[in-house]
C-alpha positions as CSV (number, residue, x, y, z in Angstrom):
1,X,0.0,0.0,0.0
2,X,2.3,2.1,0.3
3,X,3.9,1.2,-2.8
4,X,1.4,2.5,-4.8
5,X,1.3,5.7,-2.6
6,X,4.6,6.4,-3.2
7,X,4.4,5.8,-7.0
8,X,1.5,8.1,-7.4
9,X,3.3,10.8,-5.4
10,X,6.4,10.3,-7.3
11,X,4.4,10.7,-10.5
12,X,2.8,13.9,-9.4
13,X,6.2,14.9,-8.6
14,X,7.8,14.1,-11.5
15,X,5.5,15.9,-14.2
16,X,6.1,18.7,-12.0
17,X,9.8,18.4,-12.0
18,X,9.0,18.5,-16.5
19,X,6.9,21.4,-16.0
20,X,9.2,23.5,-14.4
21,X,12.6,22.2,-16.4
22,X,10.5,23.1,-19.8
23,X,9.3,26.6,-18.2
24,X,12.6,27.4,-17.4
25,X,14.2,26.5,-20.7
26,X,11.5,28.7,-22.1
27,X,12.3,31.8,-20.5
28,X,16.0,30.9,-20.9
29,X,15.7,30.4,-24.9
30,X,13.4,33.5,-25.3
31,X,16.2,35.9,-23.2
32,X,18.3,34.5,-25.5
33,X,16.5,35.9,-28.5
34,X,15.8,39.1,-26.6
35,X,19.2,39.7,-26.0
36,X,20.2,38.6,-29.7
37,X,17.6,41.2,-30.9
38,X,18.3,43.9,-28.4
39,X,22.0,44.2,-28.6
40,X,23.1,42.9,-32.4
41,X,26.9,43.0,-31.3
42,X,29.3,44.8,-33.7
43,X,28.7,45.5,-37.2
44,X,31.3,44.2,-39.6
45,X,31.5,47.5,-41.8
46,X,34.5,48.5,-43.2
47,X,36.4,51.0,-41.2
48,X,35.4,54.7,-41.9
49,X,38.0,56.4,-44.7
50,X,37.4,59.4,-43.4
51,X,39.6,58.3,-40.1
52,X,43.3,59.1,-40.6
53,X,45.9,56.9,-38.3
54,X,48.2,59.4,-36.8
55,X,52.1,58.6,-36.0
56,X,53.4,59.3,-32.6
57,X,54.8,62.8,-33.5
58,X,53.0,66.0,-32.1
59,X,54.0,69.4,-33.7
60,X,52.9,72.5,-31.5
61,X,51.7,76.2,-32.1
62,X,51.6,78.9,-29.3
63,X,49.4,82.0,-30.6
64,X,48.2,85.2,-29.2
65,X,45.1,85.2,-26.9
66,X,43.3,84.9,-30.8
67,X,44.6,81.6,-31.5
68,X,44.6,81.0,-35.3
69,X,41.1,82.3,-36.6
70,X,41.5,84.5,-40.1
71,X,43.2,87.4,-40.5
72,X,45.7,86.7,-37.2
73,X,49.6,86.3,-37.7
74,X,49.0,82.8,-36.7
75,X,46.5,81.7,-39.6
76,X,48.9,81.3,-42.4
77,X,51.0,79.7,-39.8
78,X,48.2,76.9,-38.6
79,X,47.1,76.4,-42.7
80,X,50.9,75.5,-43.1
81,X,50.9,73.0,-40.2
82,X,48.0,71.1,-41.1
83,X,49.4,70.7,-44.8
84,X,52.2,69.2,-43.2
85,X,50.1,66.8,-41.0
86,X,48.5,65.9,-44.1
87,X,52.0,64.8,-45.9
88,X,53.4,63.3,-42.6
89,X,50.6,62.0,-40.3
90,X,51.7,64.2,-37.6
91,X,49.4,65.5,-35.1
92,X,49.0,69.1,-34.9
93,X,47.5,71.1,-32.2
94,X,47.7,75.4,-30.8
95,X,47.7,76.8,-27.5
96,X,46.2,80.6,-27.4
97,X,48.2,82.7,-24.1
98,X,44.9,83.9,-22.8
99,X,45.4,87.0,-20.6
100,X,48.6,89.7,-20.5
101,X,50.5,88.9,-23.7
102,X,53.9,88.9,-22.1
103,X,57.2,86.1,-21.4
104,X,56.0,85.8,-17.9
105,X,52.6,84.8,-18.8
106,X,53.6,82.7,-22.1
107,X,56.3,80.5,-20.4
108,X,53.5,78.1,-18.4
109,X,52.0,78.1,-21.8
110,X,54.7,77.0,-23.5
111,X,56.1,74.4,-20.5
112,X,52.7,72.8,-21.8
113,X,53.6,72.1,-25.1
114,X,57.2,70.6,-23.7
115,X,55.4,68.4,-21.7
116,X,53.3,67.2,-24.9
117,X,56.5,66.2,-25.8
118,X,56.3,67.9,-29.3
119,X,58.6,67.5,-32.4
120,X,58.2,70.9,-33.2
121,X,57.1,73.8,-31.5
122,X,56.1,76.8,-33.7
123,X,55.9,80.4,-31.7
124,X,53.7,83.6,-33.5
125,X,53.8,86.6,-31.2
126,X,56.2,89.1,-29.5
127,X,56.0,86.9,-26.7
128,X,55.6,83.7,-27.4
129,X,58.5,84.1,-29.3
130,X,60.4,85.6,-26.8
131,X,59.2,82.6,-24.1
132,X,60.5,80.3,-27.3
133,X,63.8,81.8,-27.5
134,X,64.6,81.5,-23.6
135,X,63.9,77.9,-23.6
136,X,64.9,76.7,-26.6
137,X,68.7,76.2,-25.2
138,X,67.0,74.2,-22.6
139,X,65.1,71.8,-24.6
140,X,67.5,71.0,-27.8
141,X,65.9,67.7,-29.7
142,X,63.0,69.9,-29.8
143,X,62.7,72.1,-33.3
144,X,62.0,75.8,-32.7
145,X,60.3,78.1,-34.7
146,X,59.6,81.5,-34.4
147,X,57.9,83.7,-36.8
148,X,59.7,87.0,-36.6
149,X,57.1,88.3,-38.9
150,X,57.9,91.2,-41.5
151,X,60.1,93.4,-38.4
152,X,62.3,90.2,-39.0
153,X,62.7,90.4,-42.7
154,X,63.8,94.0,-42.8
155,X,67.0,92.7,-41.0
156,X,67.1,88.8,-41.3
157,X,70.5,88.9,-39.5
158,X,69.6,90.6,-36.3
159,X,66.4,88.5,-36.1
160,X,68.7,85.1,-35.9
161,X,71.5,86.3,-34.3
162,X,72.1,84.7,-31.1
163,X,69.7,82.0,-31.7
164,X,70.2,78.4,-30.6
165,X,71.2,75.4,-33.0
166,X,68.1,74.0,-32.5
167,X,65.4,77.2,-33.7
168,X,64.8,78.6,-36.8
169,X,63.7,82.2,-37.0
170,X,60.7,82.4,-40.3
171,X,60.6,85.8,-41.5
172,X,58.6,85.3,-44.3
173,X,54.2,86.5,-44.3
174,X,51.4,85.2,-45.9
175,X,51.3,82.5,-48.2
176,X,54.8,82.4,-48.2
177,X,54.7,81.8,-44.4
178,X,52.3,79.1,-44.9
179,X,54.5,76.8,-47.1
180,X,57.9,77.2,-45.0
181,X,56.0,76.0,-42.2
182,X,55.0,73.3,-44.0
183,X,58.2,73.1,-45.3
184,X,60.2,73.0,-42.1
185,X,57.7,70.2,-40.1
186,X,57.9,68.0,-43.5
187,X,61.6,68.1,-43.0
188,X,61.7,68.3,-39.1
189,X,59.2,64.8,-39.0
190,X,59.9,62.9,-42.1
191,X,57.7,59.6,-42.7
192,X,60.7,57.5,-42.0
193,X,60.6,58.1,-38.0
């Protein structure tokens, strides 16, 4: 007798035991198909050809408190660099000296860009230039540039005297400016390195 008991409660138990193992692989098989249909994964697309791959090299521009918008000594200067980052893959980025436009004020500035560790820094302003010249002895595998601007083309001698082995003083303006620039960061970051 209590056999049969036994089998009848094991029976009971049993088709329970189905009902719940088949609920559950329900609910597991449909968050399965929720998940699939909520988050697709990544789409195999080609890579966008827009995106440029950039080499390791940084070359640097420290402007007046207008940075590089048109019509400021430091346009031609910024057209020029970003020619060059499109021959060599270089990075190029500016820094403005917001506030009093003097050495004091430009030096934490330029400390910035040394820090960046650029190839090339690029100066465009009474003092940024000044702020250049009184580091560049300090920093020498770093190219220096300073645009002297047309002051420095009157008297091309005076503008370089002095100058460290490592800086070269531009005295050239406009379009002129634009293509030594590009000039000197094509030659200063060559696609070799």
């Amino acid at each position: 007798m209590v056999r049969p008991a036994f089998a009848a409660t094991w029976g009971a138990v049993r088709s329970r035991r189905r009902r719940w193992v088949t609920g559950g692989l329900v609910v597991v098989a449909l968050a399965v198909v929720a998940g699939a249909v909520l988050f697709p994964g990544e789409e195999s697309a080609p890579p966008d050809s827009r995106a440029r791959e950039y080499r390791d090299v940084n070359s640097c521009l420290l402007t007046g408190e207008q940075g590089v918008t048109a019509g400021t000594p430091a346009a031609p200067v910024w057209a020029g660099m970003q020619k060059a980052s499109l021959e060599t893959r270089t990075r190029v980025s500016y820094v403005p000296v917001m506030g009093e436009q003097s050495v004091q004020n430009a030096l934490p500035h330029l400390n910035s860009l040394l820090q960046r560790q650029c190839a090339v820094v690029v100066a465009v302003g009474d003092s940024q230039v000044e702020a250049a010249r009184s580091e560049a002895g300090s920093h020498r595998a770093i190219r220096f540039v300073v645009v002297a601007g047309p002051e420095g083309a009157k008297d091309e001698g005076a503008a370089a005297q002095g100058t460290p082995a490592n800086m070269i003083v531009v005295t050239e303006t406009g379009e002129g400016l634009q293509k030594r620039i590009a000039w000197i960061i094509q030659e200063a970051t060559p696609m070799g390195e």
